[in-house]
MDAnalysis code that builds the backbone (N, CA, C; Angstrom):
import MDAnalysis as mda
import numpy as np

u = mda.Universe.empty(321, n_residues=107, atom_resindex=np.repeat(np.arange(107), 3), trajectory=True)
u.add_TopologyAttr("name", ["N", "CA", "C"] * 107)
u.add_TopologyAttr("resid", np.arange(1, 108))
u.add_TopologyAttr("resname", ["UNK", "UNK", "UNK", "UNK", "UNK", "UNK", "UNK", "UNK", "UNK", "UNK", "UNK", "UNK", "UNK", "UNK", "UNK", "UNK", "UNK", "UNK", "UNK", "UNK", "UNK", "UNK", "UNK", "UNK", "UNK", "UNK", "UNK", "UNK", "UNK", "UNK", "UNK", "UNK", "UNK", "UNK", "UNK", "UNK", "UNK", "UNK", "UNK", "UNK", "UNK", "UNK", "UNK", "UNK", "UNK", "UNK", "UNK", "UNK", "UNK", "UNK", "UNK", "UNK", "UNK", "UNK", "UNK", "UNK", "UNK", "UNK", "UNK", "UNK", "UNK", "UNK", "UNK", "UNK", "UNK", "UNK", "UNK", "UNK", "UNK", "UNK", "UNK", "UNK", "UNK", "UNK", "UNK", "UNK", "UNK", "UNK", "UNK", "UNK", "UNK", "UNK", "UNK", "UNK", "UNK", "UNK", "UNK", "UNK", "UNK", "UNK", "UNK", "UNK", "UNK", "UNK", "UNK", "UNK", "UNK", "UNK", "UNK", "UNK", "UNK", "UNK", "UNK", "UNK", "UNK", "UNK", "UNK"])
u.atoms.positions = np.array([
    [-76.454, 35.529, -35.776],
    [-77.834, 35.136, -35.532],
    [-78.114, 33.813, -36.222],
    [-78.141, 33.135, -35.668],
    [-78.915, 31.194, -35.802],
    [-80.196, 31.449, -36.842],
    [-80.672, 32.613, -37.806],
    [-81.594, 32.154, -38.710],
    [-81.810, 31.499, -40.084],
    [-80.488, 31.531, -40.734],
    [-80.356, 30.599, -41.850],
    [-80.805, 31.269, -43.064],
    [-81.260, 32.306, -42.652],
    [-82.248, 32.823, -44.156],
    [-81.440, 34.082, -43.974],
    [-81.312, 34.292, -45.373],
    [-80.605, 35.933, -45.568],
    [-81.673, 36.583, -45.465],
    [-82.769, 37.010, -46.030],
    [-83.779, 38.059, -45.931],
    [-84.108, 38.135, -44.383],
    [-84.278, 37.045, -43.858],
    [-84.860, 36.683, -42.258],
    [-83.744, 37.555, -41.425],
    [-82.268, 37.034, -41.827],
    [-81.079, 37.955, -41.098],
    [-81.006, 39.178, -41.416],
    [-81.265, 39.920, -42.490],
    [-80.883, 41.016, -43.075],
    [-81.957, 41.810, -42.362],
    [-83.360, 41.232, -42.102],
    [-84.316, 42.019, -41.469],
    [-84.031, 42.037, -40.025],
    [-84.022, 41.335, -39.667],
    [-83.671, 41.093, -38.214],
    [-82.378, 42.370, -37.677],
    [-81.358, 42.337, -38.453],
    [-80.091, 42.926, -38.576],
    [-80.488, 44.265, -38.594],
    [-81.393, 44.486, -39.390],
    [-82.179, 46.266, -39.287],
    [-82.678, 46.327, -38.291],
    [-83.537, 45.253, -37.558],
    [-84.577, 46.082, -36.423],
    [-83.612, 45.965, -35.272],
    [-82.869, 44.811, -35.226],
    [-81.951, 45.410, -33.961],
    [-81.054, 46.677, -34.075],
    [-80.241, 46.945, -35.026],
    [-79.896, 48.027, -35.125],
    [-80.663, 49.566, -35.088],
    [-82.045, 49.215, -35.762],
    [-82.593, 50.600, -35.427],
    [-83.548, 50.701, -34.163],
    [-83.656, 49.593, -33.612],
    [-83.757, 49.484, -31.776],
    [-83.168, 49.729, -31.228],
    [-81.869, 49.756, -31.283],
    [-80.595, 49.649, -30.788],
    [-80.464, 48.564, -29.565],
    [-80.839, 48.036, -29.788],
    [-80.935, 46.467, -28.935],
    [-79.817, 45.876, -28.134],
    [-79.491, 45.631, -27.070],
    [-78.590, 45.352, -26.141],
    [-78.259, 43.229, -27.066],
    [-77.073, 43.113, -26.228],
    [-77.207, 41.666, -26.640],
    [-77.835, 40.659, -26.163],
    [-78.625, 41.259, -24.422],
    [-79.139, 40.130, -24.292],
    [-80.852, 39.873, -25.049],
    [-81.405, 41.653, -25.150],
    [-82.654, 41.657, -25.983],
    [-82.419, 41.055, -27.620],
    [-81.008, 41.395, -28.173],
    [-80.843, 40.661, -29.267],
    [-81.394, 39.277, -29.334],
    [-80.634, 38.296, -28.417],
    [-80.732, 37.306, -28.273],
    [-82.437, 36.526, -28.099],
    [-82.624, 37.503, -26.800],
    [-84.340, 37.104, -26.840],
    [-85.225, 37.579, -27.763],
    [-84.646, 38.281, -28.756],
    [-85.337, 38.622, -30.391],
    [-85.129, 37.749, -30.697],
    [-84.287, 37.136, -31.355],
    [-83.787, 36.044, -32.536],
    [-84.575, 34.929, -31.506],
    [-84.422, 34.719, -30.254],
    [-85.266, 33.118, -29.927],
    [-86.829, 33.225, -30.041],
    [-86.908, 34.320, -30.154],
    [-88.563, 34.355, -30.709],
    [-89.010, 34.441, -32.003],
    [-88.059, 34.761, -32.758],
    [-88.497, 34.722, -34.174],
    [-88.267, 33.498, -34.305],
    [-86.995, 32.613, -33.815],
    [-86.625, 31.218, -34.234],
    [-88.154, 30.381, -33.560],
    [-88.839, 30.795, -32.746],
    [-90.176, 30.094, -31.862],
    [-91.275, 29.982, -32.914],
    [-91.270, 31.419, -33.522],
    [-92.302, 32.066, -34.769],
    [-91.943, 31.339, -35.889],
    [-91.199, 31.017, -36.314],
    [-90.564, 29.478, -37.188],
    [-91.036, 28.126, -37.096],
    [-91.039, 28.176, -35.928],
    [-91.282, 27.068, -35.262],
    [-90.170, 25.862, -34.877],
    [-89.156, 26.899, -34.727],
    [-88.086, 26.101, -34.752],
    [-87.500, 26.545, -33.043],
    [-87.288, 25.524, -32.320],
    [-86.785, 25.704, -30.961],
    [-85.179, 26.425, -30.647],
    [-84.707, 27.975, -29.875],
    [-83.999, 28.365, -29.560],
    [-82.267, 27.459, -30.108],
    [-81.543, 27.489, -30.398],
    [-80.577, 27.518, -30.508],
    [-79.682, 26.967, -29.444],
    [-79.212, 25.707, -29.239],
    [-78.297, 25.519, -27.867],
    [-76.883, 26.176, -27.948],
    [-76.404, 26.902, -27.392],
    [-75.208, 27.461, -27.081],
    [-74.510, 26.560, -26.512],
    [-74.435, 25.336, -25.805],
    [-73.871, 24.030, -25.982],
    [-73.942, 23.268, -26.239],
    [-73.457, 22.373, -27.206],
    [-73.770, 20.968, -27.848],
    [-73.019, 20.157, -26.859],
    [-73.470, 18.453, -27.200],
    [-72.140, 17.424, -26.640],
    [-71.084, 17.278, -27.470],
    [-71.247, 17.726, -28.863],
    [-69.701, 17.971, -29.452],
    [-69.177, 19.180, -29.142],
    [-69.627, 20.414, -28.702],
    [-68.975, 21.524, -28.186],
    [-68.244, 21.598, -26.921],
    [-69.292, 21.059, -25.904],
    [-68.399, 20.198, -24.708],
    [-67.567, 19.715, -24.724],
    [-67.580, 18.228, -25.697],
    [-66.515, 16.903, -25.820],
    [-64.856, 17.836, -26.007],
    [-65.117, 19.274, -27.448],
    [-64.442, 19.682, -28.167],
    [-63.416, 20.644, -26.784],
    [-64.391, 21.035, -26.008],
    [-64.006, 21.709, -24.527],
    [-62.636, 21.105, -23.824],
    [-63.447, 20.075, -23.775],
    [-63.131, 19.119, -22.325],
    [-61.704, 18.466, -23.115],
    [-61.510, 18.289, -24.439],
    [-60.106, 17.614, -24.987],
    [-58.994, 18.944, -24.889],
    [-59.844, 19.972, -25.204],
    [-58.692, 21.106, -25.373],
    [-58.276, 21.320, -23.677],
    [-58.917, 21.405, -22.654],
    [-58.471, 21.566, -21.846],
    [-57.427, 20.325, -20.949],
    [-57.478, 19.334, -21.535],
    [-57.136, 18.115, -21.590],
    [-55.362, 17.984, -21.782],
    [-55.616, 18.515, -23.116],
    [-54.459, 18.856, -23.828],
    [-53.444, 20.293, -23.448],
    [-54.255, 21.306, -22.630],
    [-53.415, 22.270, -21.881],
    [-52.729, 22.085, -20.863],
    [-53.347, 20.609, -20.354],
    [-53.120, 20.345, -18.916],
    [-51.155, 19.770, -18.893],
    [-50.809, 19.286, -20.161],
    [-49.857, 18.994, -20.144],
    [-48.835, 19.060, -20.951],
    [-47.423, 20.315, -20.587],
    [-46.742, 20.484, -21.473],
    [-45.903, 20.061, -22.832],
    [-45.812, 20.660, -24.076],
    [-45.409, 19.945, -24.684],
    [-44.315, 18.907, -24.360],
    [-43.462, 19.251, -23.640],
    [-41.962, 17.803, -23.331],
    [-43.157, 16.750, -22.381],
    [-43.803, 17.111, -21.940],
    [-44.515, 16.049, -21.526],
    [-43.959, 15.535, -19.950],
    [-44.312, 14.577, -19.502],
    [-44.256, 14.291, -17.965],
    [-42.797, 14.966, -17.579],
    [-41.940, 14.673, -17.592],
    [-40.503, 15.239, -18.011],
    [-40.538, 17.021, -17.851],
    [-41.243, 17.572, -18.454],
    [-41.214, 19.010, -18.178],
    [-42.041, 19.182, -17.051],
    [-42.804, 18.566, -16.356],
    [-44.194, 18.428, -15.051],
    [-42.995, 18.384, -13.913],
    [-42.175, 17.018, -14.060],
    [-41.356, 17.272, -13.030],
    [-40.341, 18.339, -12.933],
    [-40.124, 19.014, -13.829],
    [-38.798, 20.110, -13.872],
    [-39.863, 21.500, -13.389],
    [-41.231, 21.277, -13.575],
    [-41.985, 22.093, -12.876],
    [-41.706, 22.072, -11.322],
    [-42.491, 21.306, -11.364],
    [-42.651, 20.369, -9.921],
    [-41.306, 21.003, -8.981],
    [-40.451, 20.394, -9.613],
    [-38.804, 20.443, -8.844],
    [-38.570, 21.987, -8.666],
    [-38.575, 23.274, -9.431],
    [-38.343, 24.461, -9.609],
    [-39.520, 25.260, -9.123],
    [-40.382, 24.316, -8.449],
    [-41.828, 25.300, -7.448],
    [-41.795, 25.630, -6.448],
    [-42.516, 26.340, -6.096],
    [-41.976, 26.807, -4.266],
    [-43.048, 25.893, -3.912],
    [-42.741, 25.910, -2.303],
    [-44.088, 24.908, -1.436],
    [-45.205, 25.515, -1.407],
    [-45.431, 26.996, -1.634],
    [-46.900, 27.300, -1.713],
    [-47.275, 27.494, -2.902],
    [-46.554, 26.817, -4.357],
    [-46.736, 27.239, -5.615],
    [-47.261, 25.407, -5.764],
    [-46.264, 24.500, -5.252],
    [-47.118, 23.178, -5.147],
    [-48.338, 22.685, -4.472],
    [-48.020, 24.028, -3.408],
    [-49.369, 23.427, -2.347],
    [-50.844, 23.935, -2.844],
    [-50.378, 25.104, -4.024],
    [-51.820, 26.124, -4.601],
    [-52.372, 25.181, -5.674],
    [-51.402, 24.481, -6.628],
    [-51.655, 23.325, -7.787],
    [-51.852, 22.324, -7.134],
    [-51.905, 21.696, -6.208],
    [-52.188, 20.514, -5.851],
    [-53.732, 20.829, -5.276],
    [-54.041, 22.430, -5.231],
    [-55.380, 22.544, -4.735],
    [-56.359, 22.267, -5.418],
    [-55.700, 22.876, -6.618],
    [-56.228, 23.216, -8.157],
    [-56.633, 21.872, -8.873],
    [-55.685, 20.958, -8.803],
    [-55.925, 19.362, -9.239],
    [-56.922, 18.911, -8.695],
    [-56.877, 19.426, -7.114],
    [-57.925, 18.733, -6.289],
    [-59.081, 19.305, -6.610],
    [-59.638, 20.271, -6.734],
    [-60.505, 20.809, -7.330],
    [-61.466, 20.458, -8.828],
    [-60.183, 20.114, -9.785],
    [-60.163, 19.727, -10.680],
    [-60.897, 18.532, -10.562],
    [-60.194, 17.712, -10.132],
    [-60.612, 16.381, -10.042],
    [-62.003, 16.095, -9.404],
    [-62.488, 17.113, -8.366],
    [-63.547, 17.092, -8.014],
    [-64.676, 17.378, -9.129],
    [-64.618, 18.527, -9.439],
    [-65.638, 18.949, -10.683],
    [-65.933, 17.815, -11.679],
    [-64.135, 17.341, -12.428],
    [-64.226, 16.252, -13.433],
    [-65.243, 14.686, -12.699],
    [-65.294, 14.473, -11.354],
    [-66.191, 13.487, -10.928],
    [-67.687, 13.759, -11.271],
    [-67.879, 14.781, -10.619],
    [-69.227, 15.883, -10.078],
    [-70.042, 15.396, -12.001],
    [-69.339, 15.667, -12.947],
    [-69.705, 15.900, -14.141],
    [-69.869, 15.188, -14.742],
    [-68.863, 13.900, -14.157],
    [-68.870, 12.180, -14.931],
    [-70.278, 11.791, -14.489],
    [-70.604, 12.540, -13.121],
    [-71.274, 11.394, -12.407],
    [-72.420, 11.742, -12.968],
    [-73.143, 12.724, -13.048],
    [-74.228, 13.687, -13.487],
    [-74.676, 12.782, -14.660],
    [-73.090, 12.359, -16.252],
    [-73.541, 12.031, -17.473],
    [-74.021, 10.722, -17.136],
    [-73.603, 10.188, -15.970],
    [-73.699, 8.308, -15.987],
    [-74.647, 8.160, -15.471],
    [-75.308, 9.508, -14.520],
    [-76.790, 9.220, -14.320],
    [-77.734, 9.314, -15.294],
    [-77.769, 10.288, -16.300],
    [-78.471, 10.339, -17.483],
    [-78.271, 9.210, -18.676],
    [-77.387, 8.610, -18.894],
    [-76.924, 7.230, -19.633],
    [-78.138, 5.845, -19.229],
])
């Protein structure tokens, strides 16, 4: 829970528990007490949580030996195992536009 205060958590921590409170009523508890603060909801994504996203997936995209192991992929794939990843890229590549384009409109 995003409240910062031990007494604030520790209470909070009782009434959901003796509510027995689901996680999404959890959640819309704590953004109303955080409102009653006067402090605005909590973002569940930042642009460093994103940025932190978007490198890790970045970095999955390509095996450790590096281009070198892509082609020993590549070479050892069947035609509908290249033709399903080449969908996937394409896809890829679509979204990664879709998302550039979105930030460069807000910039």
């Amino acid at each position: 829970m995003p409240l910062r205060e031990e007494r604030l958590m520790r209470d909070a921590a009782h009434h959901v528990s003796a509510m027995k409170l689901t996680v999404d009523d959890t959640r819309t508890y704590v953004a109303v007490l955080r409102t009653d603060q006067g402090k605005p909801p909590a973002p569940r994504l930042t642009p460093a949580r994103w940025l932190k996203r978007v490198k890790r997936a970045q970095a999955g995209l390509v095996p450790a030996n590096g281009k070198r192991g892509l082609e020993k992929l590549a070479a050892d794939a069947t035609k509908e195992e290249r033709a399903e990843l080449m969908q996937a890229l394409r896809d890829l590549m679509a979204q990664a536009k879709s998302l550039s384009d979105m930030l460069r409109k807000k910039a």
